[in-house]
N, C-alpha and C positions, 0 to 999 in steps of 0.2 A: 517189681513190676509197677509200671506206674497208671495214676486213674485216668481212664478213660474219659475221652469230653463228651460230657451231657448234649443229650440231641432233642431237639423240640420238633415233636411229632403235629403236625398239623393233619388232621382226621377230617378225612369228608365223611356225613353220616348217611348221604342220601336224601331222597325225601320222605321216606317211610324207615320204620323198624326194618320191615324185609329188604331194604336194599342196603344195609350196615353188611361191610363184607367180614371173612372170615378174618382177615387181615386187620381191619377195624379194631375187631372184638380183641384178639389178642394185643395189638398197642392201648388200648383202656384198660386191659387186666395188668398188663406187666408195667407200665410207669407209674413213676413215684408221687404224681398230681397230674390232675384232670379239670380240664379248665373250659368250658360249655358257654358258648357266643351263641344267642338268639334277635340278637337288634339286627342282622342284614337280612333272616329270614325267621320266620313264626312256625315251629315244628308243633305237630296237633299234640294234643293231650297226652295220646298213645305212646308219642313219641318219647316223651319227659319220662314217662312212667316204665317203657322200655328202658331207658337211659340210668336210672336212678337203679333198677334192679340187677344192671349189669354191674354199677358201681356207682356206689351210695353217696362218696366222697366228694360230686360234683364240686368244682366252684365256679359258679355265675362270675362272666365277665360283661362290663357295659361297653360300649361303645366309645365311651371317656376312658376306659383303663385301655382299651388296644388302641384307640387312635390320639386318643390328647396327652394320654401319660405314656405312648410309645407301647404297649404292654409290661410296661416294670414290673404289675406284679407274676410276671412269669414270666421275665429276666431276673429276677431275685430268687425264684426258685431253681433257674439255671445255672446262678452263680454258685447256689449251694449246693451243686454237684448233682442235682435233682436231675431226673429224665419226665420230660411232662408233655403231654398230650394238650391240643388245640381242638377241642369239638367244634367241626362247622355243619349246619346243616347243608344236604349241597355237594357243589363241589365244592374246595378251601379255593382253590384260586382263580375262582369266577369271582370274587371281592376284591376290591386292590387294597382293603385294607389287612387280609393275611398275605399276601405279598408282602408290605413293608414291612409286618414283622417278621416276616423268614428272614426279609434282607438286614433288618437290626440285628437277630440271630446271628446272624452270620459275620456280621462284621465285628462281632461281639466275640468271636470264635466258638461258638457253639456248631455241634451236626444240626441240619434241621432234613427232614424226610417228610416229604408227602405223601397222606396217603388218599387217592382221587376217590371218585364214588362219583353219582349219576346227580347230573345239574336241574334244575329249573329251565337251561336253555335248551339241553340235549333232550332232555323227555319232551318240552311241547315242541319241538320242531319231530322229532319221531311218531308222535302219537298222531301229528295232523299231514305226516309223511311225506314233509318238505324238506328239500335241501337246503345247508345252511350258506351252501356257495352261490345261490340265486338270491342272498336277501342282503336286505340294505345292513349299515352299522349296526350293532345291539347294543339298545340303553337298558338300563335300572331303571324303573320305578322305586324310588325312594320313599320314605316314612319323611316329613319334615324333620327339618332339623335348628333348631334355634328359631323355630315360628318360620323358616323357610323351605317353601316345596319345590324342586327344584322343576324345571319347564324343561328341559334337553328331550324329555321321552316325547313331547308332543312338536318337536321340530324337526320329522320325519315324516 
């Protein structure tokens, strides 16, 4: 029987502990590395300390290892026949930069699986009980990057 191809689980966590679904929890128990992105969004304290107790093993990823180095270091553990998880706070593909790594993933011949959870877009457009089909484009607010803050959100 031959081995199965390693799949990179890309996890949306929500914006709270309560919104990590069942599905979540069991793809952080059962893969072989766990790899926790906080540069597109800032999870509260609660969240980290939730996070840590469900599995200790976290590894912190930067924003240089998923966008400047491609994610290598978890294409290295998918080469090693590893199954690993992608923590995103969120949903994972409200960012375009876990997009690109699903599509690296993939052409890399890796499985990759989403798994979605509740955005920063869908809660405040719910909570303030607006339609998302009456509103103009949706930018990011970004954090600088290289001493540059990007202007697109205020040319709307």
């Amino acid at each position: 029987m031959g081995q199965e191809t390693p799949t990179l689980y890309i996890v949306g966590l929500g914006l709270s502990p309560s919104n990590i679904t069942a599905e979540a929890l069991r793809v952080i128990r059962s893969v072989d590395a766990v790899f926790l992105e906080t540069y597109t969004s800032k999870g509260p304290t609660e969240f980290m300390d939730y996070l840590k107790s469900v599995r200790g093993d976290l590894i912190q990823v930067s924003r240089n290892d998923l966008e400047d180095r491609n994610g290598e270091v978890i294409m290295r553990k998918l080469e090693g026949g590893r199954n690993v998880a992608l923590l995103v706070i969120g949903d994972p593909m409200i960012a375009t930069t876990h997009a690109a790594i699903a599509v690296i993933a993939r052409r890399r011949g890796f499985n990759v699986r989403i798994i979605n959870s509740v955005s920063i877009v869908c809660a405040v457009l719910s909570q303030l009980g607006l339609s998302p089909y009456k509103l103009g484009p949706v930018a990011t607010i970004t954090y600088p990057r290289m001493g540059i803050l990007s202007m697109r959100p205020m040319r709307y």
